[in-house]
C-alpha positions in Angstrom: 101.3 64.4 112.7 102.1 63.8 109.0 98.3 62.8 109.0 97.5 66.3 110.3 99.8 68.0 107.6 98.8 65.8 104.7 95.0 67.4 104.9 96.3 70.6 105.9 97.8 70.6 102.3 95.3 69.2 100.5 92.9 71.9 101.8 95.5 74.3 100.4 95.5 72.6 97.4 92.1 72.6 97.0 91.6 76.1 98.0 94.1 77.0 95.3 92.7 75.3 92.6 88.8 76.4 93.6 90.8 80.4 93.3 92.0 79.4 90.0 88.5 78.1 88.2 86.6 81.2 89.6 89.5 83.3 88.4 89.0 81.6 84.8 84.8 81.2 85.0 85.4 84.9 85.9 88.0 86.0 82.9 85.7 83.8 80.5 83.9 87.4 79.6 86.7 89.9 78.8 85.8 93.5 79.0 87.4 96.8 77.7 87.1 100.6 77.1 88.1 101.9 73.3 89.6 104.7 75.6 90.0 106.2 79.1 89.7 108.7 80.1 86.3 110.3 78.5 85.1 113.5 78.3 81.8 114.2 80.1 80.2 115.1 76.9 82.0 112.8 74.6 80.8 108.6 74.0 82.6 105.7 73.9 82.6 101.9 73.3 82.3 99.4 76.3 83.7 95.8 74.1 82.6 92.7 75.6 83.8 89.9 74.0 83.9 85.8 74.9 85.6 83.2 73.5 82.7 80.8 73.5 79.4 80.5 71.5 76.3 82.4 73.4 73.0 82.7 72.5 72.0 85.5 75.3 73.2 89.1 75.6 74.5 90.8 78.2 73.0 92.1 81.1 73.5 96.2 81.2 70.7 97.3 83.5 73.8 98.4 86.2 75.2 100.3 84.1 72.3 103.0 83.6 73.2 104.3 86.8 75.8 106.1 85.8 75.7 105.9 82.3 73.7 106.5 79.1 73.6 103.9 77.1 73.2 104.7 73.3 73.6 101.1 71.6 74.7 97.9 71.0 75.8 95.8 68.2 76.4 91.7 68.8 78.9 90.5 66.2 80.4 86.5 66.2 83.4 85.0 64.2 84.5 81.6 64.0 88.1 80.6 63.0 89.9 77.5 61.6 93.4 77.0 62.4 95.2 73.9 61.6 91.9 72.6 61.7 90.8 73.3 64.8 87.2 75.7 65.3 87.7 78.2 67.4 84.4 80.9 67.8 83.6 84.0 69.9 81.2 86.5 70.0 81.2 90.4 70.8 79.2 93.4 71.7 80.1 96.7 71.2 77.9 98.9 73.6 77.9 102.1 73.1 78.0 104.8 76.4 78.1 108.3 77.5 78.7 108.9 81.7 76.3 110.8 83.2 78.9 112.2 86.1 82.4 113.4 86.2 85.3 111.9 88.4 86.1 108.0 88.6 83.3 105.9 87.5 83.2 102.5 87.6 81.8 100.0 85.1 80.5 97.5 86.4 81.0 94.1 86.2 78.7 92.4 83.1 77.1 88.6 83.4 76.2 87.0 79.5 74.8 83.6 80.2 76.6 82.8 83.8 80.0 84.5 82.2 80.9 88.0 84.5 83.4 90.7 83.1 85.7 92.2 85.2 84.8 95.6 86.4 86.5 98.5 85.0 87.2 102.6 86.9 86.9 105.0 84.0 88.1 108.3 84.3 85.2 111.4 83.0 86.8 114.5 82.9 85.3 118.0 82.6 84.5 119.1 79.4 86.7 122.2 79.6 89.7 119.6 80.7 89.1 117.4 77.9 89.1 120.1 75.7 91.1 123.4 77.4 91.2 125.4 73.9 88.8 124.4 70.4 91.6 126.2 68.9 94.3 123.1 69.9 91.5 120.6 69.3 90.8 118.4 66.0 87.3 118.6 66.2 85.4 122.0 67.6 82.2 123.6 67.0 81.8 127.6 66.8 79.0 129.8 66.4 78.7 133.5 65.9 75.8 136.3 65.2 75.6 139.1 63.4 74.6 141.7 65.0 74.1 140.6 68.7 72.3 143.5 70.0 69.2 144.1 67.3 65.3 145.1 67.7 62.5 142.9 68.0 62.1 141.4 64.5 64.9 143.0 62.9 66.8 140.2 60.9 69.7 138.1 62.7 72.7 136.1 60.8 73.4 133.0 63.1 76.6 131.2 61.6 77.7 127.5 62.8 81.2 126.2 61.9 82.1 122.5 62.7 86.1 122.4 62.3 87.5 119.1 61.6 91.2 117.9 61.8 90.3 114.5 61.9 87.9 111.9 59.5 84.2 111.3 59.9 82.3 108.6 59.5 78.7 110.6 59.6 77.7 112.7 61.7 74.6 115.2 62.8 74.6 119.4 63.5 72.2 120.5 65.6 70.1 123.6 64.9 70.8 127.2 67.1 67.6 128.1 69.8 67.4 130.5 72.0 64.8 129.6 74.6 61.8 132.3 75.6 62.8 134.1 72.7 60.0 132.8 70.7 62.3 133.6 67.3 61.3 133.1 63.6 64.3 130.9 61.7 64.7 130.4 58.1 68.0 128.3 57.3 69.7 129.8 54.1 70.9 127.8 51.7 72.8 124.7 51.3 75.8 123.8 53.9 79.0 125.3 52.2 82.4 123.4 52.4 86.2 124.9 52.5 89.3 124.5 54.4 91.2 126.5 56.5 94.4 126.9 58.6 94.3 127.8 62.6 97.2 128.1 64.4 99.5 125.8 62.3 96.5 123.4 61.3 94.3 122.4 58.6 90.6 121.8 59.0 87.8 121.3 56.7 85.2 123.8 57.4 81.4 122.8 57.0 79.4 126.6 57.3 75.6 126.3 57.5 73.8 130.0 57.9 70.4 131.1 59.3 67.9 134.1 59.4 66.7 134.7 62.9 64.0 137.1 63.9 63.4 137.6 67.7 59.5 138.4 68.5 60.0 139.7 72.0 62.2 142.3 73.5 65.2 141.5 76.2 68.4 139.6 76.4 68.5 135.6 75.4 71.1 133.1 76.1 71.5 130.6 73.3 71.9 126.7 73.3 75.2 125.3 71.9 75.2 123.6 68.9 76.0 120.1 69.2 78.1 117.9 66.8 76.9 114.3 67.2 78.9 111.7 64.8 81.6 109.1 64.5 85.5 109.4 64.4 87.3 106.8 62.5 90.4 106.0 64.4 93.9 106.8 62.9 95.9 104.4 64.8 94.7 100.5 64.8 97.2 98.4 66.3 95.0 95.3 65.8 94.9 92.5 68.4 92.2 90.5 70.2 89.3 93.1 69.8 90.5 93.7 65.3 88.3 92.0 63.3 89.8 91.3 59.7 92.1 93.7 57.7 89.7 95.2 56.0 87.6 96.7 59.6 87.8 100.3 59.9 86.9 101.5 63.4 85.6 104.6 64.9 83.9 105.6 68.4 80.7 108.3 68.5 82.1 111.9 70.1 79.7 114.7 70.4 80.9 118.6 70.6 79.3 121.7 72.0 79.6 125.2 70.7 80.1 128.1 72.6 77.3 130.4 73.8 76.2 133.5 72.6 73.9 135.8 74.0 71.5 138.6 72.0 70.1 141.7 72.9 67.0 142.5 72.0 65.6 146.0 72.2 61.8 147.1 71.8 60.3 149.3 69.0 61.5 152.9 69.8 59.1 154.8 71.4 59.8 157.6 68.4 58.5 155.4 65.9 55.8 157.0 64.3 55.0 154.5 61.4 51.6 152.4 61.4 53.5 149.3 61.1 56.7 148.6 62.7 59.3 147.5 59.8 63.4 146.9 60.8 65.2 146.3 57.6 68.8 147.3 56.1 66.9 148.7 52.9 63.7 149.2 51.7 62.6 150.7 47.5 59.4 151.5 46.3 58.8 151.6 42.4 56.0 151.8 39.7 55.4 151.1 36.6 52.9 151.4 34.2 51.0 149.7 31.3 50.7 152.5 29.2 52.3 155.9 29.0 50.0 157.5 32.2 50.2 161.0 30.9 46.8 161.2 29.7 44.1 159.2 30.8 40.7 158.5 29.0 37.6 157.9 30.9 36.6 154.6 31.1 39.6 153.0 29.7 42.0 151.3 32.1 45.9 151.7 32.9 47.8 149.2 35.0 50.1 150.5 37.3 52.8 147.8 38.8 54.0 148.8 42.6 56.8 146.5 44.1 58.5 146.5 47.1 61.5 145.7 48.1 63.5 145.7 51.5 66.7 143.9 52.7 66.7 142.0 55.7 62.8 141.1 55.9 60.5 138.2 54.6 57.9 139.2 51.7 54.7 138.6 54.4 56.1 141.8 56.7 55.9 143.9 53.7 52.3 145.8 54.4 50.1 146.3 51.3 50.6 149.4 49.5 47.0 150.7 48.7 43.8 149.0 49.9 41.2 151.0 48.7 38.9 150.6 45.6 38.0 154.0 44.9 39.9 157.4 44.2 38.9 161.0 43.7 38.5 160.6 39.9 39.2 156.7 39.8 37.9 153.0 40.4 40.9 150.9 41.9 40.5 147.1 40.7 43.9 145.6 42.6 45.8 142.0 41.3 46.4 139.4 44.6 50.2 140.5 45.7 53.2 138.1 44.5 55.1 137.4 47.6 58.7 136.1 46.8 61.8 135.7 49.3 65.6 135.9 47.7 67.7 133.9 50.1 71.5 134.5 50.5 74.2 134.3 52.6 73.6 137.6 53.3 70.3 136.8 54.6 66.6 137.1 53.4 65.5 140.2 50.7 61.7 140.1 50.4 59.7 141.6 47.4 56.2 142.1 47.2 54.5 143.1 43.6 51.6 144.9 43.2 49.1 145.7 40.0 46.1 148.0 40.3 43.9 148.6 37.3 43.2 152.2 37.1 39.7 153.6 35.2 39.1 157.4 35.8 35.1 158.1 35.9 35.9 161.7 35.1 37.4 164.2 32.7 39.9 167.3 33.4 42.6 166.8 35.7 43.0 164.4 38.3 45.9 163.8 40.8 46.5 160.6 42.1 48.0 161.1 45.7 51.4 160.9 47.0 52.3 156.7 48.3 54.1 156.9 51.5 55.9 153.8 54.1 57.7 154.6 56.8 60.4 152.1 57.9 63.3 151.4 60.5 66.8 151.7 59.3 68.2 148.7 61.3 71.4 150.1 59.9 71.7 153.6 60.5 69.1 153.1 63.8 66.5 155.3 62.9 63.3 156.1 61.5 63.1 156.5 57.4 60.5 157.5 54.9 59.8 155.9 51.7 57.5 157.3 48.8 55.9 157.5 45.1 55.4 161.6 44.6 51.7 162.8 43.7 50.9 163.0 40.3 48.7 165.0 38.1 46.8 163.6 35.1 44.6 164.4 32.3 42.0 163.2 31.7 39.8 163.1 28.2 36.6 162.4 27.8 35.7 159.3 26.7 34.8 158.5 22.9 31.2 159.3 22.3 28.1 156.9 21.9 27.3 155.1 18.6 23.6 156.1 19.4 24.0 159.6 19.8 22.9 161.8 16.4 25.7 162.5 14.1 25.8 166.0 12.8 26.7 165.7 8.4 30.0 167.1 7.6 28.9 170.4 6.5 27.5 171.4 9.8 24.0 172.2 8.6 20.8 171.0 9.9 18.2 169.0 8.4 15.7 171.2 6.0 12.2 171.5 6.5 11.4 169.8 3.4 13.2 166.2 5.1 11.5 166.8 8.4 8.1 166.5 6.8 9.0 163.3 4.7 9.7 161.8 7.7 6.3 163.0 9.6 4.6 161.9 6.5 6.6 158.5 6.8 5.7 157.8 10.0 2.0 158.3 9.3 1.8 156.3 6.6 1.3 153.0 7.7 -1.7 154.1 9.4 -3.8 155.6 5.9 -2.8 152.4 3.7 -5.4 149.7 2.7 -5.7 146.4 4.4 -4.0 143.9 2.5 -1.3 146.3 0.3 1.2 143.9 -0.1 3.6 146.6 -1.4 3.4 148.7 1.7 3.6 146.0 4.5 5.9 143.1 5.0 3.1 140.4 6.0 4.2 137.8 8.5 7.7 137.3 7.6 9.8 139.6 10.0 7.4 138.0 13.2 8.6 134.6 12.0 12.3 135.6 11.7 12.0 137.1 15.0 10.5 134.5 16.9 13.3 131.6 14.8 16.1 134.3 16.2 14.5 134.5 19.9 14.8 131.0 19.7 18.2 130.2 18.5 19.5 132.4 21.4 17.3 130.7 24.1 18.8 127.5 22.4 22.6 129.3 22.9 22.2 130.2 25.9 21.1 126.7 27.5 23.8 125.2 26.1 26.5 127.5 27.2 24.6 127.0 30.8 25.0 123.0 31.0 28.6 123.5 29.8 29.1 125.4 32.7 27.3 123.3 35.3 28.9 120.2 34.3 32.4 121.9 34.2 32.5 123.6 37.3 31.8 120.9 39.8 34.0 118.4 38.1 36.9 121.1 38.4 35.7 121.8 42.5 35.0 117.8 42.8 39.1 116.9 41.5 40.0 119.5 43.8 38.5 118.6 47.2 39.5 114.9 46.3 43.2 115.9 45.8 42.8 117.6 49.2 41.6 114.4 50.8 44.1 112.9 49.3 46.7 114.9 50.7 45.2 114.9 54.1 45.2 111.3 53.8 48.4 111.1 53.3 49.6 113.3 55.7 47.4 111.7 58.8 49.4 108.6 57.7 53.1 110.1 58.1 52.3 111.5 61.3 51.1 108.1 62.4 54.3 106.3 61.2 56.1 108.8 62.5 57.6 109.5 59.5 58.6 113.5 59.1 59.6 113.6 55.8 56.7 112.6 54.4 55.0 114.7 56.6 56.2 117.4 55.6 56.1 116.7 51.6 52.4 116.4 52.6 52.1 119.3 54.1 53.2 121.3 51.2 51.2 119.4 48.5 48.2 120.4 51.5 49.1 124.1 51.3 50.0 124.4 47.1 46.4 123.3 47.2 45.1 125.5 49.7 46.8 128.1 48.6 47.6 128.1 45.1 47.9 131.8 44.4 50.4 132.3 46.9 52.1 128.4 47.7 54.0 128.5 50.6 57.4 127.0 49.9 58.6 125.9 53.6 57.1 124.4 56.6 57.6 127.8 58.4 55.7 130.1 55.4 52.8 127.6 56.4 53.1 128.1 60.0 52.9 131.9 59.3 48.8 131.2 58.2 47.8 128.8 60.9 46.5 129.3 64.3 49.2 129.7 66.9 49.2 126.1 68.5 49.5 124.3 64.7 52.1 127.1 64.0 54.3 125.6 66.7 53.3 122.0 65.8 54.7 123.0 62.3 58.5 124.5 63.6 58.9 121.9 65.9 58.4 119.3 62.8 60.6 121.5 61.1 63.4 121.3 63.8 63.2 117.6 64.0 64.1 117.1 60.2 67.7 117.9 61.0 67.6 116.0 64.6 70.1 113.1 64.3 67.4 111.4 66.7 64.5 108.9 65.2 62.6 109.5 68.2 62.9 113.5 68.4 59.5 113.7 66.9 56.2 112.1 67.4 53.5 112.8 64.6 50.3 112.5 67.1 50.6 115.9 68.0 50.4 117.3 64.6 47.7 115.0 63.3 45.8 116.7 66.3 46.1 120.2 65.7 45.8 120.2 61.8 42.7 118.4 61.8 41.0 121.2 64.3 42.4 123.7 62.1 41.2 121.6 58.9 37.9 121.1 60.4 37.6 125.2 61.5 38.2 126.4 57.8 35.7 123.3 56.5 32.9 125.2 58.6 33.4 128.3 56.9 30.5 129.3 54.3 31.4 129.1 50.2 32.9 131.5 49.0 34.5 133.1 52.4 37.7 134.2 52.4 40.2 133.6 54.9 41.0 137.3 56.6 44.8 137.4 58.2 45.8 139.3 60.3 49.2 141.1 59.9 52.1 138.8 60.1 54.0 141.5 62.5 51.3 143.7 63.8 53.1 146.7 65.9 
């Protein structure tokens, strides 16, 4: 019998002490949330941490079940107290849960050590956050107006309102999907505080121009906010590191949603091109005073445009023409420039025609006339230069033409006949009078004069045949060069490069009118590049490396490059209206 319970309690025993080294093999890896609970949309730190030196990492494929995982930083330490070496390591794992309610984390193996698992609470977003008002950290967006026609200009303002520190942190840009909209951002990102409900926030503002190319109503995409908090309260413990650590956790915030209406060009429009802007001026000026004209001698006239609320390139062209009832038109390439505000965009296009009238008497030049939309006042407007009527003189006589003396009489008979006689006199002299001819001397001058220009002219020739191609040859190699470069940032992935490239390309391409932005570029490139082009110019303000690949682009800018390389010398490059109606 005491056999019997002897064993019986050293089976307990043993039982006891197997529970206990599991429960410590088990506890080796300690695991822990910065926080719980979690909003849906918001990240936060899973911290592993063991007390014993590992070479491996931790095993996190169950966690991608319910879980995105963002990153994860290894960190070790080793400590000497009263000389005894104590080390650990830790990972900070950084996650965002893919579904609301309870979740659990599972349990984590580094190296035969296993975490304890852990039930995380996700909440709604609207739970986490019932009111941005009461929150420290909130994201608003607005538009001005929300119910515009197609291609009439759009202020879209974004807000991020911050109670509490960042670290860094990313805004997303506004999109409205199917709406196939035109943005321009405008300006830098202002900064200023302000007080809601009690509280003070630091305000960062960043404004864009939107133009909507097709009719309907859109639903926009929040902005996000994706950055770090630093944490107010540290209470230190066994997951601080040193004094001097400052700790944060990665949050991300959503806007609200706006919604746009966008009507269709009125069926009462009667303009050739259809033009929605707050406020459109025409102007002239001239060279010299226009009141008379003389024929054959040239006047400049200077026309500009100017409208609020649209981009230079929707701004038709004036006048087209090269001749006129009593004129020959010789027109300057337009200056294109865009004034950007917080106000939005105000485009100017400038204008010089050279003016020669071909005939005298009077000459009107005919009325200039544009109609636009008033976006504003919502309906059709007219804007003109009035019909004007010149005189013209006639131009300054001929130096060849036969001068009558200043007394107004004619020859007499008596100079008439000297010259008859004159003109027969070479014709009775005697061979050999060398006081009535000049000999050989004027047929040598002429032939040493003949020559000296032939000489002149050759020369100025081979100046200009070994000038030009040197200019053409350093210009196609600096467009090589560019290309180059460019086919090398898009294969790095590198977007920042690609698009300093990209400009250098086009201020080469184009260097009467340089584009100044990745979208004035898109503007004069086939449809498919065009998109290549904004979605390069969305991903240089994506927090993500990965947002953009640079294969894509490479591809459609060398069909496009290859296309305009087929076209003959000397071709110009026709485009067709930016906003055709």
């Amino acid at each position: 019998m005491n056999i019997r319970r002897f064993k019986l309690v050293l089976a307990l025993c043993m039982i006891v002490l197997s529970a206990f080294a599991c429960g410590q093999a088990f506890a080796a890896l300690q695991a822990q949330v910065d926080r719980n609970p979690v909003a849906a949309n918001e990240t936060f730190n899973l911290i592993l941490q063991t007390a014993e030196s590992t070479s491996g990492d931790p095993d996190l494929s169950a966690l991608k079940n319910d879980f995105d995982v963002l990153g994860q930083n290894k960190s070790s330490s080793l400590q000497i107290v009263n000389g005894q070496a104590s080390r650990s390591t830790r990972w900070q794992v950084s996650l965002m849960a893919k579904h609301t309610g309870e979740v659990q984390i599972p349990a984590i193996s580094v190296d035969g050590q296993t975490s304890a698992p852990i039930t995380l609470k996700v909440l709604e977003a609207n739970q986490a956050q019932t009111s941005q008002e009461s929150s420290d950290l909130f994201v608003e967006i607005s538009a001005e107006p929300q119910t515009v026609y197609v291609q009439q200009q759009v202020i879209v303002t974004a807000r991020l309102y911050s109670a509490v520190n960042l670290s860094n942190g990313s805004l997303s840009d506004p999109g409205f999907p199917n709406m196939d909209a035109a943005t321009e951002r405008l300006g830098n990102d202002r900064s200023f505080q302000t007080e809601r409900r009690g509280k003070t926030y630091n305000v960062t503002e960043r404004r864009y121009a939107l133009f909507p190319q097709k009719s309907g109503q859109f639903a926009g995409d929040p902005v996000v906010f994706d950055g770090s908090v630093i944490d107010q309260n540290q209470n230190g413990g066994f997951f601080s590191f040193g004094p001097f650590a400052q700790a944060s956790h990665r949050t991300r915030v959503r806007s609200n949603v706006i919604t746009l209406t966008v009507k269709p060009i009125p069926a009462n429009y009667s303009g050739d091109q259809w033009l929605p802007v707050n406020k459109l001026q025409l102007s002239e000026k001239w060279s010299a005073d226009p009141t008379t004209f003389t024929v054959g001698e040239p006047i400049t006239r200077t026309l500009e445009e100017s409208a609020s609320g649209a981009t230079a390139a929707q701004l038709p062209a004036l006048t087209t023409a090269t001749t006129m009832d009593g004129f020959k038109l010789y027109p300057d390439q337009a200056q294109l420039t865009d004034d950007k505000n917080d106000s939005g965009i105000s485009g100017k296009r400038v204008q010089k025609i050279a003016y020669i009238p071909t005939r005298s008497g009077s000459v009107t030049l005919p009325a200039i006339e544009m109609k636009w939309w008033d976006a504003t006042a919502g309906k059709e407007q007219v804007a003109n230069l009035p019909a004007r009527t010149f005189t013209v003189l006639p131009g300054k006589p001929s130096s060849t033409a036969a001068e009558t003396p200043p007394g107004g009489s004619s020859p007499d008979a008596a100079t008439l006949t000297a010259s008859a006689n004159a003109d027969s006199a070479p014709a009775a002299l005697a061979p050999g009078s060398a006081k009535t001819s000049a000999g050989w001397w004027p047929w040598l001058s002429l032939m040493l004069g003949c020559g000296w220009c032939a000489t002149l002219f050759l020369w100025w020739r081979s100046r200009q045949k070994n000038k030009k191609p040197k200019s053409v040859d350093a210009h196609i190699e600096s467009l090589n060069g560019s290309i180059k470069q460019l086919k090398k940032a898009c294969a790095e992935n590198d977007r920042s490069a690609a698009k300093n490239w990209l400009l250098g390309w086009a201020r080469l391409q184009w260097p009467q009118e340089s584009p100044v932005s990745l979208t004035a570029i898109a503007h004069r490139c086939n449809p498919g590049l065009a998109d290549a082009l904004t979605e390069l110019d969305r991903a240089l303000y994506s927090s993500s490396e990965s947002a953009w690949q640079g294969a894509k682009l490479w591809a459609l800018f060398s069909d496009h490059n290859r296309s305009q390389s087929k076209k003959k010398p000397g071709q110009t490059e026709v485009l067709n209206p930016l906003y055709p109606l």
